[in-house]
N, C-alpha and C positions, 0 to 999 in steps of 0.2 A: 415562481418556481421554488420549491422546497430545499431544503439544506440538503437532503437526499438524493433529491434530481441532479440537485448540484455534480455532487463528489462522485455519483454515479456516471456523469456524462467526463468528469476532471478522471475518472479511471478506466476508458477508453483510450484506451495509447497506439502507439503507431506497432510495438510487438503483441504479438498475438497471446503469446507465452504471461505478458504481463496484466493482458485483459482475463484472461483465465483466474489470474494469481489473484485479482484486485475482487474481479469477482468473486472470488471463492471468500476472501477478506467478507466483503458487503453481506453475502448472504448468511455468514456464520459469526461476525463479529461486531461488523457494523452499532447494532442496535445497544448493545452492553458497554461498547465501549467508553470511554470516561473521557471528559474535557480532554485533558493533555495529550490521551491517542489519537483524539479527533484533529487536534492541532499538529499534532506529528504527523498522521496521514497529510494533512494539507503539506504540509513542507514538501514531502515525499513527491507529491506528484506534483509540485514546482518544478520539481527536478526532470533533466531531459534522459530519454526511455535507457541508453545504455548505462548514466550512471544510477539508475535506480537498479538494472540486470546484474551487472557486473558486484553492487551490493547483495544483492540476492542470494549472489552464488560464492560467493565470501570471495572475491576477485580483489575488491580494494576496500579497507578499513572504512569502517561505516562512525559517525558517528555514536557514543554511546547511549545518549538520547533515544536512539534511534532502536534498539537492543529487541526491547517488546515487541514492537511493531513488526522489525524484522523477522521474528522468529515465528512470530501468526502467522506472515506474509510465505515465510517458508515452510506450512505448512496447510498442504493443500488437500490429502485423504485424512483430516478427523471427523 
């Protein structure tokens, strides 16, 4: 299985809203992205589906690591 297969089946999650988000990630970011985002996304989708949401929507402080990533993830019509 591919690195790609991978991270692609790791961002199918249980909200629907997050499989949109992940996707929209993959098909517009994925391929550019650099070591350290690729390891950041991993982290991210460790994480269980409310505390990645509730990050999302700037509900509770996110790590700052995390800033980039978040802010692709939050943007979903480029």
């Amino acid at each position: 299985m591919s690195e790609l297969s991978r991270v692609k089946m790791r961002c199918r999650r249980g909200l629907k809203e997050l499989d949109v988000i992940f996707q929209h990630y993959l098909e517009r970011h994925y391929n550019s992205a650099s070591t350290t985002e690729l390891q950041r996304l991993d982290e991210l989708l460790a994480m269980q589906d409310p505390l990645i949401w509730d990050m999302l929507l700037d509900a509770i402080p996110f790590p700052d690591q995390y800033t980039d990533l978040i802010a692709k993830l939050r943007v979903v019509n480029d």
